[in-house]
N, C-alpha and C positions, 0 to 999 in steps of 0.2 A: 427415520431419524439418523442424521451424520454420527458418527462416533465424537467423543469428547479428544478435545487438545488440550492439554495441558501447558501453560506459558508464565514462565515466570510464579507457578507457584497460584497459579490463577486456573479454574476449570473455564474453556469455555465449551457449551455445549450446544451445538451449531442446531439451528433452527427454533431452537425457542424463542432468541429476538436478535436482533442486529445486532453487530459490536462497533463502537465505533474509533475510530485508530486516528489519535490527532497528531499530525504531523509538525516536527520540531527541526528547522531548516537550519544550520548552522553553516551558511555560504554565500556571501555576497552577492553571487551571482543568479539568484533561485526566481524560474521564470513565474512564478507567483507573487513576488515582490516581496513576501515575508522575511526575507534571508535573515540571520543576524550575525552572518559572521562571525567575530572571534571572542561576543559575548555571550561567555560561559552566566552571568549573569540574569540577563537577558533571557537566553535560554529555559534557565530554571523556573523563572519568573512563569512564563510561558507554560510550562512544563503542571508546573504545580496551578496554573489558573484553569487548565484544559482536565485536569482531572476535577478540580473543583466540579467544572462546567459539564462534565459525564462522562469523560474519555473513555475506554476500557483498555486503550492500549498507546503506548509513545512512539512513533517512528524519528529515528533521529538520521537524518542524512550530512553529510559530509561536502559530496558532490553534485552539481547541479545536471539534472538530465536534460535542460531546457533544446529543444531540437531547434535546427534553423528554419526559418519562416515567415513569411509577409507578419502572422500575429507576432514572434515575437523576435523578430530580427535575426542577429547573428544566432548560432549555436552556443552550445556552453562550452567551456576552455575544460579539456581534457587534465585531472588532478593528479599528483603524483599519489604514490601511497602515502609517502611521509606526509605532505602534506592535509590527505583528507587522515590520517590518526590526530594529527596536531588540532583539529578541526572538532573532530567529535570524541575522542574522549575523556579528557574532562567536562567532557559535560555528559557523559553516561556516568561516568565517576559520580559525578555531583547528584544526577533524577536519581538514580538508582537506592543513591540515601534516601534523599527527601521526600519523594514521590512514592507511593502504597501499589500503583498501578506496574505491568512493568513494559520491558521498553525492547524494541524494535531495533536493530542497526539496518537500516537502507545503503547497497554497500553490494556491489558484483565483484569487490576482492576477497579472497579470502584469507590474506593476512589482515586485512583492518575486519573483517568478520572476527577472527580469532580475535583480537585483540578485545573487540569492542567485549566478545562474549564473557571474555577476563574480565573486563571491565564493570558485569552485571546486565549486557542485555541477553533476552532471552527468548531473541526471534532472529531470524536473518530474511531480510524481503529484497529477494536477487530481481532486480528489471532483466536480466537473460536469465534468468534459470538455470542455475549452473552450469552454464555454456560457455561463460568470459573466461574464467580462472580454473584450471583444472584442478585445483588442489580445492573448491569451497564444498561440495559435495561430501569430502573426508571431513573437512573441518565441521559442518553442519551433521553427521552421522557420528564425530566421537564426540558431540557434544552433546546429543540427544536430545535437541531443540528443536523447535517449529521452523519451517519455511517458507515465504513466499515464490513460489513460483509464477514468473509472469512471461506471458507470450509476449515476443520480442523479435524482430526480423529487420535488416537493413531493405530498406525500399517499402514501397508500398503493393507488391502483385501479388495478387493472390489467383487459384484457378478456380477457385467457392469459399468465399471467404468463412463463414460459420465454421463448416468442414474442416476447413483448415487450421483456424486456430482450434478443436478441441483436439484435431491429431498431434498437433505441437501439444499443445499444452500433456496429451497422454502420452507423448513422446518422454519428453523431460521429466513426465509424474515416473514411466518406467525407469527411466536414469537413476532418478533421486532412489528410487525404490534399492535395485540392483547396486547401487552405494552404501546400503545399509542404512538406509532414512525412512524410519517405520512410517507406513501407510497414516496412522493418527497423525502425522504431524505435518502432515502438505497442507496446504494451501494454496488454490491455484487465484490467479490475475490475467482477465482475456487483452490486460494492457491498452487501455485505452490510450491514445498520443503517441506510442510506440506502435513504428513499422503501420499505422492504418493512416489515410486519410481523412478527411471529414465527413464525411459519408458511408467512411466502414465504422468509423465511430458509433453514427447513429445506427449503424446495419447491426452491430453488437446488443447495443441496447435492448432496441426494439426485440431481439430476436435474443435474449440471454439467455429464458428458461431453459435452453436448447444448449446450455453449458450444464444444466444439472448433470448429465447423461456420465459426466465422465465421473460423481459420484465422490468429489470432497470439496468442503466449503469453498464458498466464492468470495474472494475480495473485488473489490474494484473502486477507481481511484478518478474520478471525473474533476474533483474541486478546482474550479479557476479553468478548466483545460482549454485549448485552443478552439477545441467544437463546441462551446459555449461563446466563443467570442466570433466564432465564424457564424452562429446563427441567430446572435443577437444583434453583432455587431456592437461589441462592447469591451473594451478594455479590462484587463485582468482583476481591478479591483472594483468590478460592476457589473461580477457574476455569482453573487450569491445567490438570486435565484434562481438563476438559470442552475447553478450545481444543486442546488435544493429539489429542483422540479426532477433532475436526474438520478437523484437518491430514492426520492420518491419511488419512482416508477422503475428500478431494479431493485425494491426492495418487495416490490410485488412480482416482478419477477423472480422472484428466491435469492438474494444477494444476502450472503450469512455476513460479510466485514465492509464497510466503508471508509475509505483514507481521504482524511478533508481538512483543510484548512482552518475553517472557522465552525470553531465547535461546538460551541455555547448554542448556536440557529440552529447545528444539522441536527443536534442531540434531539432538538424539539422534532423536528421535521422525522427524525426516526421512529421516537415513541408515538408518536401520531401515526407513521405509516404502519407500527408493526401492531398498535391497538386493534388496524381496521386488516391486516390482510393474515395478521399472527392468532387474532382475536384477544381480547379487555374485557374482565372483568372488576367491574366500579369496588367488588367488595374486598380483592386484594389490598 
């Protein structure tokens, strides 16, 4: 059994069941289609309907990571900072009132990290692993929050790909470490769409259990992704199964956190997975 994180005032305790982390886009340009840009509104709405629906945690992004590619065309337009704070905190402001659950900043700066954590969130999920910003590592260790660490590389080469993102991934877990960011609060991401192609995508999958090895909870983040549209052949809002069918089957491969879209399906699609590989009993 993993050790307990503590987030936002919330235990969670990794391996009893899946968590599931709904993501709240606040950016016009968000390769899922959900953006909502500059509705704080909107947001909330969203916000407060995904906890209804089972959330256990809010990811609130700012800036769009969408890469360039046949599935989704150009790239995304690089933010400023001011820009992505104007973007997401009033609307951390806002969940963090009305919302029980608590909330995520998605965010490789770490001035709008600090900001946001002012603000009431009480996770930081880096897509580089405190690689981007040298200063988010301090700000994530004096704040005594969780982190996501996620594998992340420019290009696609790998020399064995498995191999290679759990040495990344224990690379950055040592970084985070030697910053003063207690072992209980990693969280690693083998970054699915990030640095792999469509075929290291599904090589991850298939072969995740083989991420336990480095020994703290796993996130992973498939909802809507391009390797869903590369092998169905389907446009981003006509992959809920296919991200469904992908939860599934890393959640039997030990996958402790899922970040997804549409929360109200996966929430089912989890309890159903974790009744049969967690085990369920009718008389709880």
């Amino acid at each position: 059994m993993l050790s307990t994180t503590s987030i936002g005032g919330r235990q969670f305790r990794w391996g009893e069941r899946t968590y599931v982390m709904g993501v709240i886009n606040v950016t016009p340009d968000s390769f899922s289609g959900d953006g909502l840009g500059y509705e704080v509104d909107a947001a909330i709405e969203q916000a407060l309907r995904f906890e209804a629906e089972g959330a256990d945690i809010l990811d609130v992004g700012g800036e769009s990571t969408r890469p360039p590619g046949r599935i989704y065309g150009k790239g995304a337009t690089h933010l400023s900072e001011e820009e992505e704070l104007r973007r997401v905190i009033p609307t951390i402001e806002r969940i963090t009132k009305e919302a029980k659950i608590p909330v995520s900043i998605d965010t490789y700066k770490a001035s709008v990290a600090l900001r946001a954590l002012e603000a009431g969130a009480a996770m930081v999920n880096d897509v580089w692993a405190l690689q981007a910003d040298p200063f988010m590592a301090e700000v994530v260790a004096n704040a005594k929050v969780a982190v996501v660490l996620m594998h992340n590389q420019p290009g696609t080469r790998y020399e064995n790909l498995i191999p290679n993102v759990i040495s990344g991934l224990d690379e950055r877990m040592k970084t985070a470490l030697k910053a003063g960011i207690p072992e209980k609060n990693i969280i690693l991401d083998p970054g699915i769409g990030f640095g792999k192609n469509p075929g290291q995508n599904v090589e991850i999958l298939q072969r995740f259990d083989a991420l336990k090895v480095l020994g703290r909870p796993l996130l992973v983040g498939t909802s809507r992704k391009s390797v869903i549209g590369e092998v169905l052949g389907l446009p981003v809002d006509q992959r809920l199964e296919g991200t469904a069918a992908t939860i599934a089957l890393a959640i039997a491969k030990g996958v402790d956190m899922v970040r997804v879209h549409d929360v109200r399906e996966i929430v089912r699609v989890v309890r159903m997975s974790d009744a049969i590989v967690r085990g369920w009993n009718p008389s709880r």
